[in-house]
C-alpha positions in Angstrom: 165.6 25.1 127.6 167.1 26.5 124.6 165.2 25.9 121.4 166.4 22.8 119.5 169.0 21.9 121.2 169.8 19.6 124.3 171.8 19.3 127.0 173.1 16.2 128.3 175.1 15.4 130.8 176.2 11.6 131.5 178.1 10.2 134.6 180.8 8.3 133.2 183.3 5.6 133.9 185.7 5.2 137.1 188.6 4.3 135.7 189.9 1.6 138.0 188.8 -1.5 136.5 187.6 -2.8 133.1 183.8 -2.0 132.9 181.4 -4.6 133.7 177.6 -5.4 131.2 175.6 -3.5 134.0 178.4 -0.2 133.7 177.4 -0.7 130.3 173.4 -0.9 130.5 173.6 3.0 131.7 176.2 3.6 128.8 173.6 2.2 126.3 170.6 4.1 127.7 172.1 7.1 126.8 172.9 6.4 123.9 169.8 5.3 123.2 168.3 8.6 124.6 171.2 10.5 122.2 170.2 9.1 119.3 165.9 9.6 119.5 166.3 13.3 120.4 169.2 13.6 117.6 167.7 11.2 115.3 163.7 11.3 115.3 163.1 14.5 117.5 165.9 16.4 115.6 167.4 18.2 118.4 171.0 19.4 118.5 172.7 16.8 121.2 175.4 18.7 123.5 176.1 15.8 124.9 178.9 15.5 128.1 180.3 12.5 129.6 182.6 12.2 132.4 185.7 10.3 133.4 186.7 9.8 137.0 190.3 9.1 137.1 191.1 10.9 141.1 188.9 8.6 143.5 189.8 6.3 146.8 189.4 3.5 143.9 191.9 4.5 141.6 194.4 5.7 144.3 194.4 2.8 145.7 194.7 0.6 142.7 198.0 2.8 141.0 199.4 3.3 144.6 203.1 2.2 144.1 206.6 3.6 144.4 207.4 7.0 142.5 205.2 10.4 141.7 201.5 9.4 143.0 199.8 11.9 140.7 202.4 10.2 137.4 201.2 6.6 138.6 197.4 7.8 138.8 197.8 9.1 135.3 199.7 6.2 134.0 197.2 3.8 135.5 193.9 5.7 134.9 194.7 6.1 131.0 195.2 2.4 130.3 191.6 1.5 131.5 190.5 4.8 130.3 191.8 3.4 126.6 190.1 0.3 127.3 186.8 2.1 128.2 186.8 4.0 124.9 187.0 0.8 123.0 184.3 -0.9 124.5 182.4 2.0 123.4 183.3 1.7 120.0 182.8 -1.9 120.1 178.9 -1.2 121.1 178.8 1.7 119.0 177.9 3.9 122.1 177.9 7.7 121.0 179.0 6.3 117.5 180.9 9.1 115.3 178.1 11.4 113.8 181.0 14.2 112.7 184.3 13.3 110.4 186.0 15.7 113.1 185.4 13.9 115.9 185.8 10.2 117.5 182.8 10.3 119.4 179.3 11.7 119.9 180.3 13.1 122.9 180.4 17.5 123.4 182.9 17.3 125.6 184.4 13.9 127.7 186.5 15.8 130.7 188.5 14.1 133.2 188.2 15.0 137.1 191.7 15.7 137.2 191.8 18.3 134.3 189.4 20.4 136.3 190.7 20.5 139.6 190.8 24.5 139.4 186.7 24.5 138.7 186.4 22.4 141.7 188.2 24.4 143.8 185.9 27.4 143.1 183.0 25.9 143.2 183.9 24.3 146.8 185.0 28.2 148.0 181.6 29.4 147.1 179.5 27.0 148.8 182.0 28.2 152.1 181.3 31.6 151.5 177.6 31.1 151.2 177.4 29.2 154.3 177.1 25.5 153.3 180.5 24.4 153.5 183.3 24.0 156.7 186.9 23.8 157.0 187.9 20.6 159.7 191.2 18.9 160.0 192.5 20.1 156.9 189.6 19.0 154.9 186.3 20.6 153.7 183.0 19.5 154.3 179.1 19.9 152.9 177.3 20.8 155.7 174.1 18.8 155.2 171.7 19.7 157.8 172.2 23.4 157.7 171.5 23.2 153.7 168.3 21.0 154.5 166.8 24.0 156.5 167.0 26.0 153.3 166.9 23.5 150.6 165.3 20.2 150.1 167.4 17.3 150.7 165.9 14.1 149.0 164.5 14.6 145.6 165.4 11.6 144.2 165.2 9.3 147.0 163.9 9.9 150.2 165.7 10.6 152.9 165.0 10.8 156.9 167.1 13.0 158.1 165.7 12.4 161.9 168.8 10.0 161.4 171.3 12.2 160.4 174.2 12.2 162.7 175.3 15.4 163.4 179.0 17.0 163.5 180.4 13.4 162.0 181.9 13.2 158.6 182.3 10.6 156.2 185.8 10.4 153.7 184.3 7.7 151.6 183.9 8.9 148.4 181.0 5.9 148.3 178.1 5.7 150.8 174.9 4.1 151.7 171.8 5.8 153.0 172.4 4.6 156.2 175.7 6.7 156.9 174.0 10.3 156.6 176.6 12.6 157.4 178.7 15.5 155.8 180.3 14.7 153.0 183.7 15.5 151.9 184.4 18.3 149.3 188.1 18.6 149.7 190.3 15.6 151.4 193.1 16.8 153.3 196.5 15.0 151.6 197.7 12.0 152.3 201.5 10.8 152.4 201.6 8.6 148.9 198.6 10.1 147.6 198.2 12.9 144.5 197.4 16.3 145.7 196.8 19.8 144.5 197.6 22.8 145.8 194.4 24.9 147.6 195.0 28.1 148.5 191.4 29.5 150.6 191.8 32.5 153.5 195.6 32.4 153.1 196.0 29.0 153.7 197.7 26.0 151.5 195.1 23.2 152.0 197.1 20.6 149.5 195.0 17.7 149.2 192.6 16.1 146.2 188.9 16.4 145.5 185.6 14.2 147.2 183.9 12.3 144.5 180.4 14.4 144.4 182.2 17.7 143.4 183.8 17.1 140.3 180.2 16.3 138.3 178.8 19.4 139.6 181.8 21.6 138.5 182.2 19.9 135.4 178.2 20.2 134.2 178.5 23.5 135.1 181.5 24.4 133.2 180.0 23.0 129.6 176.5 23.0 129.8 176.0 26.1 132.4 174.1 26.9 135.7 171.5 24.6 134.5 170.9 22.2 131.5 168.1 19.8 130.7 168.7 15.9 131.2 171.3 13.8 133.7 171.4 10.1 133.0 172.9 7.6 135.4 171.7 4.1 137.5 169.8 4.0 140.2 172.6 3.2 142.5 173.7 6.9 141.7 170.6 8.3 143.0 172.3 9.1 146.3 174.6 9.6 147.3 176.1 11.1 144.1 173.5 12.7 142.3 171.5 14.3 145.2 175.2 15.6 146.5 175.5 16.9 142.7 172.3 18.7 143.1 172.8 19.8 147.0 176.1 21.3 145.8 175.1 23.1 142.8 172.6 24.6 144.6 174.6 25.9 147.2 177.5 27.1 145.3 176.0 28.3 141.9 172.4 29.5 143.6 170.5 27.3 140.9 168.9 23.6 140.7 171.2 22.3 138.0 168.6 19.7 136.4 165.2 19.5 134.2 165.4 16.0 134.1 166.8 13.3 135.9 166.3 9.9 134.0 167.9 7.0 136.0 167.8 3.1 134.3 167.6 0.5 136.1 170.1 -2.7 137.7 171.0 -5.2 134.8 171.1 -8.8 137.4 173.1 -12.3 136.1 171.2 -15.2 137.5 168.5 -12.7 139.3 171.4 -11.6 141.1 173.6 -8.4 141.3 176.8 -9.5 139.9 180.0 -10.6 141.9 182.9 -12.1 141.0 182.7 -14.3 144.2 179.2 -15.6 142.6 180.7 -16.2 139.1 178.4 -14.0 137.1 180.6 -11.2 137.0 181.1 -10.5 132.6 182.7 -7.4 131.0 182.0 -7.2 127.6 185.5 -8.8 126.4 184.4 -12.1 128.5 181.0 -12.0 126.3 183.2 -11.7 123.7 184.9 -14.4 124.1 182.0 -17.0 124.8 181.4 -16.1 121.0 178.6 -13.4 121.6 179.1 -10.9 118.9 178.5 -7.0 121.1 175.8 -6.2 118.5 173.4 -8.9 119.9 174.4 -7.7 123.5 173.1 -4.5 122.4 170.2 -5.2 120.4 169.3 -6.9 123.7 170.0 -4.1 126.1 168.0 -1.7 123.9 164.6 -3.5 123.6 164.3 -4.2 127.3 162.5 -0.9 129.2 165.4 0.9 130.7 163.6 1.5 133.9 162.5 -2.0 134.2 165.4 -4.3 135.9 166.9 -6.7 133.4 168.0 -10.0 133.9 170.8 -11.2 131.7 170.8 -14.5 130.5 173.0 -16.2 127.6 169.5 -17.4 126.2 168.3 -13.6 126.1 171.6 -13.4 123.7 170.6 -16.0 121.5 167.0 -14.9 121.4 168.2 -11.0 120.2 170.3 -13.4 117.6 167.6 -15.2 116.3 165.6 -11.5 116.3 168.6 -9.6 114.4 168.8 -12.2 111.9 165.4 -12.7 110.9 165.3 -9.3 110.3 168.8 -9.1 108.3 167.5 -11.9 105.9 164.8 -9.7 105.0 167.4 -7.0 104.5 169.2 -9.0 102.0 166.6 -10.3 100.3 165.4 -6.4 99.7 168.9 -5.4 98.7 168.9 -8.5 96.1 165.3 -7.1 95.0 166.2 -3.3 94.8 168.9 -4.0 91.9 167.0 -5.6 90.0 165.2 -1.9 88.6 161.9 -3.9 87.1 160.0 -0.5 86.9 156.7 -2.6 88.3 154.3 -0.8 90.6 153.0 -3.9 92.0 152.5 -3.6 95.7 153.4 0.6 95.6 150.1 1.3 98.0 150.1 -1.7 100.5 153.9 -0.8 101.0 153.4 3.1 101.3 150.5 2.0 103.5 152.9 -0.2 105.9 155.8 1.7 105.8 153.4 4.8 106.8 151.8 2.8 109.7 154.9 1.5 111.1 156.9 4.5 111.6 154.1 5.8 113.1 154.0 2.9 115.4 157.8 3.1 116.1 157.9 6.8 116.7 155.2 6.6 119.0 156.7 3.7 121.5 160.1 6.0 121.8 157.7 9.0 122.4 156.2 7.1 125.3 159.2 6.8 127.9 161.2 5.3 125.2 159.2 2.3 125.1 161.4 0.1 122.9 159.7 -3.3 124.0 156.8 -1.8 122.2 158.7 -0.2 119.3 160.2 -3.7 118.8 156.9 -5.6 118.7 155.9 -3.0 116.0 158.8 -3.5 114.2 158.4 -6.9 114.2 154.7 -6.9 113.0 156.4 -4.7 109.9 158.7 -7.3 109.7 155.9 -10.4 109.5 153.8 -8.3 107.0 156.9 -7.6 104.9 157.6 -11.2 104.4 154.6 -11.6 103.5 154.3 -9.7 100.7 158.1 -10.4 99.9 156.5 -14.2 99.7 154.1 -13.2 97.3 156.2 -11.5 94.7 154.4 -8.4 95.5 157.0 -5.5 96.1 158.5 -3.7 93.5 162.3 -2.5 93.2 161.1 0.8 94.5 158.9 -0.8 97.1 162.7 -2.8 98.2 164.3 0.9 98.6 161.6 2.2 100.5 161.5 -0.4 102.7 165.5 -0.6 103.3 165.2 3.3 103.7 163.1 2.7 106.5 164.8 -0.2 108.5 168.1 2.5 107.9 165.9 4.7 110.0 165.5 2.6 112.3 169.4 1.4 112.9 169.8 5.5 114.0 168.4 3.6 117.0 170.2 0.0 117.5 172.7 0.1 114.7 173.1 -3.5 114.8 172.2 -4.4 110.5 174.5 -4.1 107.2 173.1 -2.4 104.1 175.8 -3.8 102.4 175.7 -7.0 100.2 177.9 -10.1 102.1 180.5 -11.3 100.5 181.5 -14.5 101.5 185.1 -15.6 102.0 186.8 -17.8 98.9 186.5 -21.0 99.8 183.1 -20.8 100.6 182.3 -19.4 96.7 183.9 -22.5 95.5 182.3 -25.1 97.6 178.8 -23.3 96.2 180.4 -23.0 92.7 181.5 -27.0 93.3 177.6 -27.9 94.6 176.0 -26.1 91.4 178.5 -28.1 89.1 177.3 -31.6 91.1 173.8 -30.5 90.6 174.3 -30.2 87.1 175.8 -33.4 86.6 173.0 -35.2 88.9 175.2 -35.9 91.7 172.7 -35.2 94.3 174.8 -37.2 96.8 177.8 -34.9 96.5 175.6 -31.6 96.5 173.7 -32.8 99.9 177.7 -33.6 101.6 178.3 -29.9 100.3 175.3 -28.4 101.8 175.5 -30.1 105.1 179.6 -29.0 104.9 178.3 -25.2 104.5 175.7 -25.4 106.9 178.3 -26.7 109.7 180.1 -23.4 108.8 176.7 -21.1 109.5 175.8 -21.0 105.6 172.3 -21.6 104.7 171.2 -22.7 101.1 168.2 -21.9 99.3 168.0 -23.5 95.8 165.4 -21.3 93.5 164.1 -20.9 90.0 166.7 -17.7 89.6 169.5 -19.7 91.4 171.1 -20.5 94.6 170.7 -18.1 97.1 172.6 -18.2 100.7 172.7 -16.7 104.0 175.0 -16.9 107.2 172.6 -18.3 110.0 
């Protein structure tokens, strides 16, 4: 809408729980989504993400003795510190600035906007889509769906709509169409806010719809140009987000909705009853490194549903590796300044092709299945000509230049040389002496030693080379 720059807006985390791989699925689309306008589109990201710590989830869960809206804080902020590691640990929204921690424009809690809630709930009153009952306030659905349309992202029969009965739930299914709450009268142990409408206190705490509308609104304006979420926030929460912005700020809030799809374990939504519930720290500690997680995530479709398997894992291992040996190699071959030109069209030829390839699968939908096969085609061709001793220094640094390119997407490789950890050096320093002195028998034990520890040798006319498998 405004030239060369985006705006974003992401539904964040609730704050309750640790997140779970499928929380992190949507997390990873938009980072994904970030990084191809910022990175290959060269647009100007403003970039939003919220957190919801003031929901019936994380009342419920800090609910103990003393100051309700002190325990919600405490409480929130320790899962809320856990959620921001995670997304380091994935390199979501990855630090692009030295002056900030993330990505992100702005990341604003639900509680630190209670004030822009509150107005926007008064003006969908005043303009007639919003009722005062029992203390609380409600969205009056039917009488918006004689002005507006109600069910843009999913459809909805509103022949079933029950009239003149409310729902508290901040969560809903389609099958309980009713108004929704914007305001929830207080409750005795809960954490409330003063609301002051038609000279009347009514204390109580925010419905879960209204605080993405007010918040979108109050950093990225009446209307911006993408909102990224599942598909399980298609409704309720999103078409409440855009039934509310349209009643109180008179204006469809959205260019773009882009929704990715369920990640399943086993081909089955995950439950801790089933025992396929994972957050990222139990990946973690099965010995999955995140960046294979990601790599993973990112070159499945994100509107396709993905089923999560610990083979997938090892398969984006084997991927990410085959491709970092080639980086290595190039690195080795890059300091070596030989001045030929052998290879200098083929290469310019490839590299030209490729990114053409690669820019052209994002442009489609993000396509990163097909950016990936592309990338591995480069990849099989590059070997190739790596094999036969035909690619310059310069050919090296034009080809690393280009996989750098591509990490602004999965940032999952090192463009740094290894180094590997003492006692390794001296078992390989120990192998070259045995070599020497024809003990074959004590360089094999060596060699099988290293490759129980994930070190690969490769024994060539310019020495030893290794690799971690």
């Amino acid at each position: 809408m405004k030239s060369g720059e985006v705006r974003m807006y992401s539904c964040g985390p609730t704050v309750y729980n640790f997140a779970h791989i499928g929380n992190f699925r949507a997390y990873l689309f938009s980072d994904l989504l970030h990084r191809y306008l910022t990175h290959f589109k060269g647009f100007n990201v403003r970039w939003v993400m919220n957190i919801t710590d003031i929901d019936d989830k994380t009342i419920q869960a800090s609910r103990k003795p003393g100051d309700p809206k002190a325990n919600l804080r405490e409480f929130t902020q320790k899962f809320e510190a856990e959620f921001l590691q995670d997304l380091r640990t994935l390199k979501i929204a990855e630090n692009v600035s030295p002056d900030s921690a993330f990505a992100f424009y702005k990341m604003p809690r639900a509680t630190e906007h209670i004030p822009e809630m509150q107005d926007l709930i008064v003006k969908i009153i005043k303009n007639g889509y919003g009722y005062v009952k029992d203390g609380s306030m409600y969205f009056n659905v039917l009488k918006y769906a004689k002005d507006h349309r109600y069910g843009r992202l999913l459809a909805i029969d509103l022949e079933q709509f029950q009239d003149g009965v409310r729902i508290d739930a901040d969560e809903y299914s389609k099958e309980n169409l009713k108004d929704f709450a914007l305001w929830k009268e207080k409750k005795e142990d809960e954490p409330s806010w003063d609301f002051f409408f038609e000279g009347k206190n009514y204390a109580g705490r925010p419905g879960w719809h209204i605080e993405c509308s007010a918040m979108s609104h109050t950093y990225l304006g009446d209307r911006f140009d993408i909102h990224t979420g599942g598909v399980d926030l298609k409704f309720p929460h999103h078409e409440d987000e855009i039934a509310q912005s349209v009643a109180g700020y008179c204006e469809d809030p959205v260019n773009f909705w882009c929704h990715n799809e369920h990640l399943l374990v086993d081909r089955k939504k995950m439950s801790k009853s089933l025992g396929n519930f994972f957050t990222l720290r139990d990946l973690v500690k099965k010995g999955i490194e995140p960046k294979y997680f990601r790599f993973l995530i990112l070159s499945t479709h994100y509107r396709k549903r993905f089923h999560f398997t610990l083979k997938g894992v090892e398969a984006a291992k084997t991927a990410v590796s085959r491709m970092q040996e080639t980086m290595y190699k190039l690195l080795e071959l890059s300091e070596k300044g030989d001045g030929r030109e052998i290879g200098k069209k083929k290469m310019a030829d490839l590299l030209k092709k490729t990114h053409k390839a690669f820019g052209a699968a994002l442009d489609d939908d993000l396509n990163t299945p097909q950016a990936v096969s592309a990338l591995f085609d480069f990849l099989r061709k590059l070997n190739g000509l790596l094999a036969d001793n035909a690619v310059s220094a310069d050919g090296a640094l034009a080809a690393l230049s280009f996989f750098k390119k591509i990490d602004m997407i999965f940032s999952v490789f090192s463009f740094q040389k290894e180094n590997l950890e003492d006692s390794v050096a001296q078992k390989i320093a120990q192998r070259n002496l045995a070599r020497k002195n024809r003990d074959f028998l004590m360089a094999d034990t060596i060699r099988d030693e290293l490759k129980q520890q994930g070190i690969e040798l490769e024994d060539t006319p310019d020495g030893t080379v290794w690799r971690r498998r």
